[in-house]
C-alpha positions as a Markdown table, in Angstrom:
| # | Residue | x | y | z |
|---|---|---|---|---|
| 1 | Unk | 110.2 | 179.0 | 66.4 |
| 2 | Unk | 108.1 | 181.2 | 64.7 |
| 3 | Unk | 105.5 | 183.6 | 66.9 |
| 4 | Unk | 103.1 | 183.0 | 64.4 |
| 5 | Unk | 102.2 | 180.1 | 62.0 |
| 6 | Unk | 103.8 | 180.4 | 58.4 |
| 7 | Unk | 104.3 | 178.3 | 55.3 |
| 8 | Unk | 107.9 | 177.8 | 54.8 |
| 9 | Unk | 109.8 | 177.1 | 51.4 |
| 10 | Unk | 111.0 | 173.6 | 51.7 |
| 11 | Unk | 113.8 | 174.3 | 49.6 |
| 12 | Unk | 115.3 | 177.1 | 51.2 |
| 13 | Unk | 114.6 | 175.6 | 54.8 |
| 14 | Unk | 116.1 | 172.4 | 53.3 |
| 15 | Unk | 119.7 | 174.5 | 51.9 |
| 16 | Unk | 119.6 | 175.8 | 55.7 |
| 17 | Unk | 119.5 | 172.2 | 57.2 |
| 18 | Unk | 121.8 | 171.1 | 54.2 |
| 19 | Unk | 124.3 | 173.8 | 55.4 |
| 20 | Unk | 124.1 | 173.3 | 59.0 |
| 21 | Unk | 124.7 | 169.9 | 59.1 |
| 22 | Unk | 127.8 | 170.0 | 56.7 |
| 23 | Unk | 129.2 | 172.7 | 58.3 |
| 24 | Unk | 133.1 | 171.9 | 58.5 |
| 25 | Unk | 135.8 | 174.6 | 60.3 |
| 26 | Unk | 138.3 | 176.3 | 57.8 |
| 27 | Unk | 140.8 | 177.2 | 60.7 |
| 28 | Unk | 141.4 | 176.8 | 64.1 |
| 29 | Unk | 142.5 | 180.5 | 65.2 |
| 30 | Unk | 142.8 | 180.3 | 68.9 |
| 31 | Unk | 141.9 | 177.8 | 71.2 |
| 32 | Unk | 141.0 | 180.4 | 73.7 |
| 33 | Unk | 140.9 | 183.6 | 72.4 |
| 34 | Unk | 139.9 | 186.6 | 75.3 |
| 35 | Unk | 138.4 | 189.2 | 73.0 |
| 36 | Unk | 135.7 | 188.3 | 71.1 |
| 37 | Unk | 133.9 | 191.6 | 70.3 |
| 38 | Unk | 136.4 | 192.1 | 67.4 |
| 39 | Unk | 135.2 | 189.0 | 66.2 |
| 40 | Unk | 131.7 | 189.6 | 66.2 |
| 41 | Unk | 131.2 | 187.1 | 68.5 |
| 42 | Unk | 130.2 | 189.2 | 71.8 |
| 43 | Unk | 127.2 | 189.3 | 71.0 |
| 44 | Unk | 127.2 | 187.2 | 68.1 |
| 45 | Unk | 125.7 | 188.5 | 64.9 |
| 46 | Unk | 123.7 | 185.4 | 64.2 |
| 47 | Unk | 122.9 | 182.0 | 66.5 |
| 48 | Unk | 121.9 | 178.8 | 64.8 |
| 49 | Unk | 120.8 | 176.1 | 66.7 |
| 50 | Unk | 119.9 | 172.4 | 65.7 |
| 51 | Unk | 117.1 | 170.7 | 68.0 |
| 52 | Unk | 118.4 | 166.8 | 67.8 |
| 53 | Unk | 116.5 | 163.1 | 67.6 |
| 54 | Unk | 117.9 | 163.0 | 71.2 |
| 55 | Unk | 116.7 | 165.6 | 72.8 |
| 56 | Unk | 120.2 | 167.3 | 73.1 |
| 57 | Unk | 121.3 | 170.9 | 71.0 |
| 58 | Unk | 123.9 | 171.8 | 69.1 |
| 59 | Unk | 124.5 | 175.8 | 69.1 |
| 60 | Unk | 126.7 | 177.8 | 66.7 |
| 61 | Unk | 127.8 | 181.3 | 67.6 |
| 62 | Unk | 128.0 | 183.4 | 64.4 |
| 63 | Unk | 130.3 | 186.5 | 64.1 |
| 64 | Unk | 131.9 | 188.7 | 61.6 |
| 65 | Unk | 132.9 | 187.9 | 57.9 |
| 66 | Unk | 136.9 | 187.5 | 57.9 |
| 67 | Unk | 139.0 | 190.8 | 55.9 |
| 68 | Unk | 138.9 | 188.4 | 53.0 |
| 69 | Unk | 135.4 | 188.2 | 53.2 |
| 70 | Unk | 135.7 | 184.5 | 52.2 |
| 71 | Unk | 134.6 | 183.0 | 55.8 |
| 72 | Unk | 133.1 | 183.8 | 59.0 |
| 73 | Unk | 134.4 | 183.9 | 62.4 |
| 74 | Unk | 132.8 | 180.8 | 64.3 |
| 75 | Unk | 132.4 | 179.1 | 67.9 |
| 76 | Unk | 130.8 | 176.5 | 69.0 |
| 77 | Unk | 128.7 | 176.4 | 72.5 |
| 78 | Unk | 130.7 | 174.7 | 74.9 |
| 79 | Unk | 133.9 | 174.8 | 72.9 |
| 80 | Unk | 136.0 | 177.8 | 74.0 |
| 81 | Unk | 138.0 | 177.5 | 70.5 |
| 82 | Unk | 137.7 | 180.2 | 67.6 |
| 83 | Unk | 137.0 | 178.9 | 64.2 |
| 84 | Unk | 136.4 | 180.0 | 60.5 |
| 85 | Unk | 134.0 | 178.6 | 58.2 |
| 86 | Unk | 133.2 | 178.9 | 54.7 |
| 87 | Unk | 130.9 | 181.9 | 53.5 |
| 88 | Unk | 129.0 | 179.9 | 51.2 |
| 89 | Unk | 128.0 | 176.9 | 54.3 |
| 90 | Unk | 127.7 | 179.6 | 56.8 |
| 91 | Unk | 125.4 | 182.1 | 54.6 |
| 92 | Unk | 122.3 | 180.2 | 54.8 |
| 93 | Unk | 122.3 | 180.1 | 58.5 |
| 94 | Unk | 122.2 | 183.7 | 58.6 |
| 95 | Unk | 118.7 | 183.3 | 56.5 |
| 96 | Unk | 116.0 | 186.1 | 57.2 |
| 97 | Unk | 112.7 | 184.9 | 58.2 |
| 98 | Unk | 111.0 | 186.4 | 54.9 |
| 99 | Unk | 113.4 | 184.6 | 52.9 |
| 100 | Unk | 112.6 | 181.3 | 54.3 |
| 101 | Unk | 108.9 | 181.5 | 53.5 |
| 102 | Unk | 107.2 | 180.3 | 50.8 |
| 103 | Unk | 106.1 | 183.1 | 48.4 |
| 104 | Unk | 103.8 | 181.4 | 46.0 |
| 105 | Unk | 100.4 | 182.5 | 45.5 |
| 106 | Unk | 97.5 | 180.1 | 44.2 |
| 107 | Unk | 98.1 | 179.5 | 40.4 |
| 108 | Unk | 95.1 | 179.5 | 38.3 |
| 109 | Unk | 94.8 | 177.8 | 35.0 |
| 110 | Unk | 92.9 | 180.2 | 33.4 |
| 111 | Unk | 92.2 | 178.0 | 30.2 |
| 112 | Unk | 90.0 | 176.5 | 33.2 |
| 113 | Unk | 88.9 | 179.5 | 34.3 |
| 114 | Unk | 85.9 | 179.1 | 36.4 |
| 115 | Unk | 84.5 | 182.4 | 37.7 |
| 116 | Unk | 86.4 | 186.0 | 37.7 |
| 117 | Unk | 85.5 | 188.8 | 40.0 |
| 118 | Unk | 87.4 | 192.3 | 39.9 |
| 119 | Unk | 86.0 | 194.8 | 42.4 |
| 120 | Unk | 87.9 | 198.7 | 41.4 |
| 121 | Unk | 86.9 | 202.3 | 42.2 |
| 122 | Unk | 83.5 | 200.7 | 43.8 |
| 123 | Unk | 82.7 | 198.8 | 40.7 |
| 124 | Unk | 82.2 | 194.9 | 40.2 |
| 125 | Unk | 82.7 | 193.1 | 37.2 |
| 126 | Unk | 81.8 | 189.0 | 37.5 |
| 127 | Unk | 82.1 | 186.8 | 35.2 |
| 128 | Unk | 81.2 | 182.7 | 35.0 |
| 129 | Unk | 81.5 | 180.3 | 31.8 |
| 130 | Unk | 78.5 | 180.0 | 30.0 |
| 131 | Unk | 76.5 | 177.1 | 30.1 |
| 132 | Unk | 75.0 | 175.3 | 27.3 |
| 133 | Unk | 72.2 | 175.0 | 28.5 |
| 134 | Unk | 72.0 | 178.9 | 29.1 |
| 135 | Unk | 69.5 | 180.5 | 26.2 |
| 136 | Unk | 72.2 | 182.8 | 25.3 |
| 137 | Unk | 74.3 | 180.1 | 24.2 |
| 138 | Unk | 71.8 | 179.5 | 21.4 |
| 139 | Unk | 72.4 | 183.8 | 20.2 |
| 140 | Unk | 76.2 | 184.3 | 21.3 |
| 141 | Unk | 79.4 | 182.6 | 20.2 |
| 142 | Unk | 80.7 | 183.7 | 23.5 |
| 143 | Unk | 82.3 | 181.0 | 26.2 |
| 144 | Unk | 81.6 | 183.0 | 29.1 |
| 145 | Unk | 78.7 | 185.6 | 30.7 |
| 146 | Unk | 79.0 | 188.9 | 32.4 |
| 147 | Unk | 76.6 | 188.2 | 35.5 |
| 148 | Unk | 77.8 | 192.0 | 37.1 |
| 149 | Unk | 77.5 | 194.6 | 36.7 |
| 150 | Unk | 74.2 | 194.1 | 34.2 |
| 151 | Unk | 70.8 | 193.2 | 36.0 |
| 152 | Unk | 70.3 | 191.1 | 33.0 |
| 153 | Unk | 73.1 | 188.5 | 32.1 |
| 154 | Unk | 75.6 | 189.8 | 28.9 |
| 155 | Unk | 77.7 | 187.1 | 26.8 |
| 156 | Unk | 81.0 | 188.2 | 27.4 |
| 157 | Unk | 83.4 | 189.5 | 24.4 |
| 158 | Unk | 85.9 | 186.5 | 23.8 |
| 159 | Unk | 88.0 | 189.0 | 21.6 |
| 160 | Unk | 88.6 | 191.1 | 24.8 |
| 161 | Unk | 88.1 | 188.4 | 27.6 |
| 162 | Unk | 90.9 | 185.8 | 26.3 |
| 163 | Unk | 94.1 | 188.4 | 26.0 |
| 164 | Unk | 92.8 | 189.7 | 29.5 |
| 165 | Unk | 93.3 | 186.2 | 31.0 |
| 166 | Unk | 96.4 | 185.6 | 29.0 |
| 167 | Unk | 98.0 | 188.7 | 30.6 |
| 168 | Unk | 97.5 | 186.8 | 34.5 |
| 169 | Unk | 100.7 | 185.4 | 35.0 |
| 170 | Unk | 100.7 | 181.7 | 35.4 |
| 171 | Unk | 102.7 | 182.0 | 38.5 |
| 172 | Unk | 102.2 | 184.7 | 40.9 |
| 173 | Unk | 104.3 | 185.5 | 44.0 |
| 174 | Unk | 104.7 | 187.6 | 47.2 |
| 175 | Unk | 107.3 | 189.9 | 46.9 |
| 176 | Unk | 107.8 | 190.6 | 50.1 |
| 177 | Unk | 105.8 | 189.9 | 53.7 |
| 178 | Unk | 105.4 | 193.3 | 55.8 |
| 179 | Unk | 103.6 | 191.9 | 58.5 |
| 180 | Unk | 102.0 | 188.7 | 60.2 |
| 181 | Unk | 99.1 | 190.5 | 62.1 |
| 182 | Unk | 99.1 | 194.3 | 61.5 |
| 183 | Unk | 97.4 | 196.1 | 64.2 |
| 184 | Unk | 96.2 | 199.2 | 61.3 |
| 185 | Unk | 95.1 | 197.8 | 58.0 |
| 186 | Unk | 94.1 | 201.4 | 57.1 |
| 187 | Unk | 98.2 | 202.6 | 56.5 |
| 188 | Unk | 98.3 | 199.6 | 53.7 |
| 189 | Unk | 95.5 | 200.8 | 52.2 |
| 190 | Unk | 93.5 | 197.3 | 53.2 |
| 191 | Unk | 91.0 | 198.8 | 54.9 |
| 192 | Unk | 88.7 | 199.3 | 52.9 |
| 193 | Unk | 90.7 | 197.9 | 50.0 |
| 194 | Unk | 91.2 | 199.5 | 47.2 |
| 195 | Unk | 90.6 | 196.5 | 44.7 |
| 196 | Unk | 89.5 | 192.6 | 45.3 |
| 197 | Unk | 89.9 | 190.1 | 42.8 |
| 198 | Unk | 89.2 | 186.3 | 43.0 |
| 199 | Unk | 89.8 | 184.0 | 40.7 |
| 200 | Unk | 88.7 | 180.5 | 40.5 |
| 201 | Unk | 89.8 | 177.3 | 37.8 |
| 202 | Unk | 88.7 | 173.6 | 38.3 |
| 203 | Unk | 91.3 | 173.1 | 41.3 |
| 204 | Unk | 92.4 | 176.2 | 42.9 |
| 205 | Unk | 91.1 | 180.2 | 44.0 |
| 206 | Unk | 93.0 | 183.1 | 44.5 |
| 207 | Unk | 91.0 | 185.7 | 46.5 |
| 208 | Unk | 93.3 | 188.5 | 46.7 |
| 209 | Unk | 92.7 | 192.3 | 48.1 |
| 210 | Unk | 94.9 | 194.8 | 47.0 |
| 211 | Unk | 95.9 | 198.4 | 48.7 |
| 212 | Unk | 98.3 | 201.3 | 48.4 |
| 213 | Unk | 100.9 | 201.0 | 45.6 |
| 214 | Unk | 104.5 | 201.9 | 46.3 |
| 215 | Unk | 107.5 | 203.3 | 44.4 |
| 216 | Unk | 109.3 | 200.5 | 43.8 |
| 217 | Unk | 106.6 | 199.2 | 41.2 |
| 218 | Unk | 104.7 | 196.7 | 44.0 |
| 219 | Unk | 101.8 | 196.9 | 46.2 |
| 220 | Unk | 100.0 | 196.0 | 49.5 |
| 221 | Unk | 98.1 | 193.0 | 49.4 |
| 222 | Unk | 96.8 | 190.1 | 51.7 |
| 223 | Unk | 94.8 | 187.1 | 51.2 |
| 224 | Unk | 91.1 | 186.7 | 52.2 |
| 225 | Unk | 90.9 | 184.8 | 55.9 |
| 226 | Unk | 95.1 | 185.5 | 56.0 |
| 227 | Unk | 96.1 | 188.2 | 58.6 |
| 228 | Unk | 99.3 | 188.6 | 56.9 |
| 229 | Unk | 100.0 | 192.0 | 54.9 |
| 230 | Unk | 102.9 | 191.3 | 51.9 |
| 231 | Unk | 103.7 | 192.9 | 49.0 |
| 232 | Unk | 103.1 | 191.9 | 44.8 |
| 233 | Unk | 104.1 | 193.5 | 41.3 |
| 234 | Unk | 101.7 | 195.9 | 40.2 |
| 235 | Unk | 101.9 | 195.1 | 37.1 |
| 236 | Unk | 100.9 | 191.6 | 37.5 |
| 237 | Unk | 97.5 | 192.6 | 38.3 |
| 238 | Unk | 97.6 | 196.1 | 36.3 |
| 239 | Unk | 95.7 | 194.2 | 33.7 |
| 240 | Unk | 92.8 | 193.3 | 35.6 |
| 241 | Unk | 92.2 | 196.4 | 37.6 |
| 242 | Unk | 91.8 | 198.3 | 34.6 |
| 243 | Unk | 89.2 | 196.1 | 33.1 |
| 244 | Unk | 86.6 | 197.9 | 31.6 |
| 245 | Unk | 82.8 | 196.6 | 31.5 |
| 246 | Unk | 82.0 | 197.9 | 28.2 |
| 247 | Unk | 85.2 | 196.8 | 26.3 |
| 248 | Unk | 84.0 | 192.8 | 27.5 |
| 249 | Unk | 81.0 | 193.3 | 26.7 |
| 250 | Unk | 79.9 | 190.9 | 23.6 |
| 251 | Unk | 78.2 | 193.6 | 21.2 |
| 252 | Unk | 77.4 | 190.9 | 19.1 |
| 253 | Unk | 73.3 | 191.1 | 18.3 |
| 254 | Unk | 71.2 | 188.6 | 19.3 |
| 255 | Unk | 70.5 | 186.6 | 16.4 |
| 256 | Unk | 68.4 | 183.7 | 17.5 |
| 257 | Unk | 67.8 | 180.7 | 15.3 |
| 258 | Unk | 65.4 | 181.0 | 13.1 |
| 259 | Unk | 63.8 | 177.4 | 13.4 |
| 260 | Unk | 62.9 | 179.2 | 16.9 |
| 261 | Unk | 61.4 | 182.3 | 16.2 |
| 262 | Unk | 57.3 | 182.4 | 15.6 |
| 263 | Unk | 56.9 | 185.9 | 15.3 |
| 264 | Unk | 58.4 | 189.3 | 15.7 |
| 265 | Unk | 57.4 | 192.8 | 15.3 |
| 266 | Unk | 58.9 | 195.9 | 13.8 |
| 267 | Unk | 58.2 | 199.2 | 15.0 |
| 268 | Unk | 58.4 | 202.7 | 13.2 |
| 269 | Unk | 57.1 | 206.3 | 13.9 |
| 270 | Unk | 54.3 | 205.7 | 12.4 |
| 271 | Unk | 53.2 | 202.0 | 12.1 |
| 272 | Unk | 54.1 | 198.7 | 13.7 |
| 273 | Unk | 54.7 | 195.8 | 11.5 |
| 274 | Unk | 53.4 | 192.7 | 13.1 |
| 275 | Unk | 54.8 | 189.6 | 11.2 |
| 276 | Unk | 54.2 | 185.5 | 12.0 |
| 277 | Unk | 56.0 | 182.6 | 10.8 |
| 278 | Unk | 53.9 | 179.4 | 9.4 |
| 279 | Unk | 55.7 | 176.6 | 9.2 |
| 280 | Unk | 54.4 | 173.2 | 6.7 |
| 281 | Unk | 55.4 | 170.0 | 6.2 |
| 282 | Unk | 54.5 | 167.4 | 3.1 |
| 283 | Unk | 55.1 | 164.1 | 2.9 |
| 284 | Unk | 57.2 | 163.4 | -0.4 |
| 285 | Unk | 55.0 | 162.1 | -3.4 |
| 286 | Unk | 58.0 | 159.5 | -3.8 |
| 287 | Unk | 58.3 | 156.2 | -2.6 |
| 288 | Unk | 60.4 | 156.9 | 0.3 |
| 289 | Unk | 59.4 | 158.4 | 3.4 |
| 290 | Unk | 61.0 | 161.9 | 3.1 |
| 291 | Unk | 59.0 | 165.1 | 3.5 |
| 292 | Unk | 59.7 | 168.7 | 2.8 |
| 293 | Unk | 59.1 | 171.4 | 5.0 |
| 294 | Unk | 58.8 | 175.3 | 4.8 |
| 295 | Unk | 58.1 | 178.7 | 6.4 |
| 296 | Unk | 55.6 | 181.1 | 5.3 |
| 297 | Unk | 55.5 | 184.5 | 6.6 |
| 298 | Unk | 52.2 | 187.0 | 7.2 |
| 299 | Unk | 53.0 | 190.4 | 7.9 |
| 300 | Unk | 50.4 | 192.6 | 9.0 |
| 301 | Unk | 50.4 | 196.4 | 9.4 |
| 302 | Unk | 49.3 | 198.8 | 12.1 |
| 303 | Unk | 49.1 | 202.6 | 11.7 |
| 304 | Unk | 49.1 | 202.7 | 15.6 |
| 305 | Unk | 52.2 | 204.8 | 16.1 |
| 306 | Unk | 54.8 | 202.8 | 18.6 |
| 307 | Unk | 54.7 | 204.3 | 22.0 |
| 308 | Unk | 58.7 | 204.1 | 21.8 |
């Protein structure tokens, strides 16, 4: 038992189950041997123990590797006798903890992407598809908006925005767990974090905060609502911490349709050009019930000097 709830791999807890319960003895070296410390066996390097449907146990008493390296000095609880077992059966009972635990990390489809936060050096950047019935969908080839850091909605820059996703791996994992409920957050560097990032697609969210980076190329991280502090490849985030709000920024100007626009106004030094659209339709002067239509445009001038 575990002191605090984890999610295990099934496959690795299943290769431990797998090994325990096909564990066969090699040798029989002694029936009753009297020193077991040069075995390994007092204390024992490892203890498995299987819980049966019964109720009853079964305990194995792990000790040294033999000079061959091939097996591993055994006993069984309530058998006085000294066995050897097979490395490769025995291996998996001497499993670490971390190495039982499932290490994936929520996997976003990002083709799906939903919404995409990135919180760095006190800046925000959020971004959410764009909606067709959004007016900038009617001025932007973009698929998605930049709701932060701008007071006013941007259209995002799909030339920038799609390799940015791309580069999110499609499966992301912990590297390694540091601890279950840390009494400091502050020594990770969790506390504040340095960076957050959440993403969201159709099914899933990953709502990660990151902290100090280490040598080896990884850094501290934990989940939102998890108490446990692991480690995760720099590099798999590298991408997304050093998004940059001007670079997804569509630059793209707003062209609206023209079938929409009534009027609009052109401003100089010295005069402001004030122009409006007229729009007539006729009726055909053939048979059939077609009609023409067309814009006319009025410009007027100002010498009123624009106050930008």
């Amino acid at each position: 038992q575990y002191p605090y709830e984890v999610k295990w791999d099934e496959g690795s807890v299943s290769q431990v189950v797998s090994g325990f319960s096909s564990l066969n003895a090699d040798r029989l070296l002694s029936k009753n041997p009297t020193d077991l410390a040069q075995y390994g066996l007092e204390p024992p390097q490892g203890v498995a123990v299987a819980r049966l449907s019964d109720g009853s146990t079964v305990q194995l008493d792990i000790g040294n590797k033999t000079p061959s390296g091939s097996d591993y000095y055994v006993m069984k609880q309530g058998d006085p006798a000294l066995y050897t077992a097979a490395s490769y059966s025995v291996d998996a009972l001497l499993s670490s903890v971390d190495s039982l635990r499932d290490k994936s990390l929520p996997s976003i489809n990002t083709q799906k992407l939903t919404y995409l936060e990135v919180t760095n050096n006190g800046k925000t950047i959020k971004i959410v598809p764009l909606e067709k019935s959004n007016p900038l969908s009617n001025v932007s080839f973009a698929s998605f908006e930049m709701v932060e850091p701008y007071k006013v909605p941007r259209p995002a820059d799909s030339d920038k925005l799609t390799p940015l996703l791309k580069s999110v791996p499609s499966y992301l994992q912990v590297q390694k767990y540091v601890s279950d409920h840390p009494a400091n957050l502050t020594q990770y560097g969790l506390e504040p974090p340095k960076a957050h990032i959440v993403l969201k697609d159709d099914k899933n969210t990953l709502d990660i905060y990151l902290g100090n980076q280490l040598p080896d190329g990884t850094m501290y991280a934990m989940l939102a609502g998890k108490p446990s502090v692991f480690t995760v490849n720099y590099s798999d985030f590298k991408p997304l911490l050093d998004a940059n709000v001007f670079d997804l920024t569509d630059k793209f100007l707003l062209i609206p349709n023209i079938a929409d626009v009534s009027s609009f106004t052109i401003k100089t030094p010295t005069k402001n050009y004030e122009a409006k659209i007229v729009r007539t339709t006729e009726k055909s002067s053939s048979s059939s019930s077609t009609s023409r239509s067309w814009a006319t445009c009025a410009v007027a001038a100002s010498s009123t000097p624009s106050s930008s």
